[in-house]
C-alpha positions as CSV (number, residue, x, y, z in Angstrom):
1,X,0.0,0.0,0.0
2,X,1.2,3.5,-1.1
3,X,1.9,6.4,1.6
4,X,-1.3,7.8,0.1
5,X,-3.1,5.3,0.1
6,X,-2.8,4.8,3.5
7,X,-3.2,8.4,4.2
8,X,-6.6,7.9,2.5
9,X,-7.7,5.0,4.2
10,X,-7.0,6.9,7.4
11,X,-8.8,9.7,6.7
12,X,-11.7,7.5,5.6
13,X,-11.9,6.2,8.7
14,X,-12.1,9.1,10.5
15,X,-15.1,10.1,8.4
16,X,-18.5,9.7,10.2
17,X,-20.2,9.0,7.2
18,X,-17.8,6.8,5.7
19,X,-18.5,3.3,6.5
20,X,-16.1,0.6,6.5
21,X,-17.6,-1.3,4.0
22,X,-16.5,1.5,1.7
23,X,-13.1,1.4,2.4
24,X,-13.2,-2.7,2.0
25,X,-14.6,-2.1,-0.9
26,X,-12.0,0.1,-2.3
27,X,-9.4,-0.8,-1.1
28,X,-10.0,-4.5,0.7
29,X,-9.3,-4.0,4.0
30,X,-11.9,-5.1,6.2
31,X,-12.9,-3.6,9.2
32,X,-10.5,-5.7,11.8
33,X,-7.7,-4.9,9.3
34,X,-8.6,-0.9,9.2
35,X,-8.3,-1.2,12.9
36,X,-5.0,-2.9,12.9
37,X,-3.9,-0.3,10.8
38,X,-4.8,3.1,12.7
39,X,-3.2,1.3,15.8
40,X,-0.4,1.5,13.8
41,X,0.2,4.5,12.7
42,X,-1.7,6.9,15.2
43,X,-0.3,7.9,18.7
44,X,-2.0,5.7,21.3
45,X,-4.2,8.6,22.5
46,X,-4.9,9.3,18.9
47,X,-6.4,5.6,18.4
48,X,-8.5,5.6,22.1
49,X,-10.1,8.8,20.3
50,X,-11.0,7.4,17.0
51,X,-11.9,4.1,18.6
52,X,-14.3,6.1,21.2
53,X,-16.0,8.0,18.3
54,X,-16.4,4.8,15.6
55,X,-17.8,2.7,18.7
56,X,-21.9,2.0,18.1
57,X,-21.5,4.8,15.5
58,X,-24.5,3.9,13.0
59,X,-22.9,5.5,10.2
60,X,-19.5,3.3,10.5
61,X,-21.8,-0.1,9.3
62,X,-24.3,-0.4,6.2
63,X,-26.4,-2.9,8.8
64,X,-26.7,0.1,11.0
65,X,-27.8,2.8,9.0
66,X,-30.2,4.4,8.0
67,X,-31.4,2.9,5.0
68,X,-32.8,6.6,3.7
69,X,-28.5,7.6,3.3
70,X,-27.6,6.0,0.1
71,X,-24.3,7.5,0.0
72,X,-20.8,6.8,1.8
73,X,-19.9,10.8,1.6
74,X,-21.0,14.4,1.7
75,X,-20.6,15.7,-1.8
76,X,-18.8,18.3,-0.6
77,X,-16.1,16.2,1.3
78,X,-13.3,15.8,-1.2
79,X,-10.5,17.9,-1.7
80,X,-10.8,19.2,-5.7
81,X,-6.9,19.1,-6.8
């Protein structure tokens, strides 16, 4: 995986709205695997943050949501390069 792609992936899962079925569906990691990887590369208090704020979150997990939210983003969300 490329810096930026792991840059991405990170910033993915930060997203609220992003759910991690997105980001295995992009780039395959599932969501034990995303997990692995922030506790990787964020500081320890970093990851206890992001783990806090994705726990129970109902936009993390298609099974959760809402079914009226068809998409992963806000269409306003990416960066325009």
């Amino acid at each position: 995986m490329t810096e930026s792609e792991q840059s991405r992936i990170i910033e993915m899962a930060w997203e609220d709205r992003t759910p991690f079925e997105a980001i295995e569906t992009l780039y395959g990691l599932s969501e034990k695997n995303v997990i692995r990887l922030m506790r990787q590369t964020l500081k320890p208090a970093s990851f206890r943050l992001w783990r806090a704020r994705v726990t129970g979150r109902n936009t993390k997990h298609l099974k959760l949501r809402n079914p009226d939210i068809s998409r992963g983003y806000c269409k306003t969300q990416y960066k325009h390069r």
